[in-house]
C-alpha angles and dihedrals in degrees: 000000000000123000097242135049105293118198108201128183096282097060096039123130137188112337092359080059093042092051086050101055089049092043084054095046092051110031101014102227128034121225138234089260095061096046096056090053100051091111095075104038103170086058087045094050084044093053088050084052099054086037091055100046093046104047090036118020112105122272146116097289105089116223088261092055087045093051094034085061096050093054098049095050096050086040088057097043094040097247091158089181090046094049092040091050099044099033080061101058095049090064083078087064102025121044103167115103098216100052096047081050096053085046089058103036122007108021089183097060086064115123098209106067095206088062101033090053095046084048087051098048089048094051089042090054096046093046109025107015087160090059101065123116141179086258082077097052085042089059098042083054089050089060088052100260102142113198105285089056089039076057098046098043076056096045093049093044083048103054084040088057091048093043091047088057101045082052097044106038093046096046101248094126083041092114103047086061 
């Protein structure tokens, strides 16, 4: 249960409603983090937006980097819903244990370097983001991202950071602690 006042789809009401229906017709379940966010809901529809072009419009990340990187961000930060959730859907790509393992708790563990160097800048720039240097940037080219993508790994790194902290600072991912 969230700290605040959550409004889920069963207590939704005119454009939150409206925003429900929509979420269930297209992903079949809403989350925690939505729900705590359901008294704002233009913010709410405009975080969806920035979600869904990130994690689905076209570009040079695949759906298994997109989601490597979301669960090593919410691994790194703790975000037990987010890395359940997402770890989940990375099953679809990656079926090996013990990659889907190193993802979630040791990146640099992971066999395939594209993938291993996307999963340790996102850790780095959740962690350490002064830390980062072009000697980062540097690694993620050698692996063949050119800059869009480069853009996209930190985007990515970036929206997982600020949903990690909605879900964490009001209490939505409270149960999974």
């Amino acid at each position: 249960m969230a700290w605040i006042e959550s409004i889920d789809e069963a207590h939704a009401e005119g454009a939150l409603a409206a925003f429900y229906v929509d979420l269930r017709a297209r992903r079949g379940h809403s989350t925690p983090i939505l729900a705590v966010q359901g008294l704002d809901p233009e913010a709410l529809q405009q975080h969806l937006v920035l979600y869904s072009h990130l994690m689905f419009a076209p570009g040079g990340l695949s759906r298994d980097e997109r989601e490597i990187i979301a669960v090593a961000v919410s691994a790194a930060n703790g975000c037990g819903d987010c890395v359940r959730e997402h770890l989940e859907r990375l099953q679809y790509y990656i079926e090996e244990p013990e990659t889907l393992d190193a993802v979630r708790a040791a990146p640099e563990n992971i066999v395939d370097e594209r993938q291993r160097a996307i999963a340790l800048y996102a850790r780095k720039l959740t962690l350490q983001p002064h830390a980062l240097r072009i000697e980062d940037i540097t690694a993620l080219r050698a692996q063949g991202l050119g800059d869009a993508e480069i853009l996209r790994v930190n985007l990515i790194t970036a929206y997982f950071n600020f949903a990690n902290r909605i879900a964490q600072g009001l209490g939505a991912d409270a149960h999974a602690r």
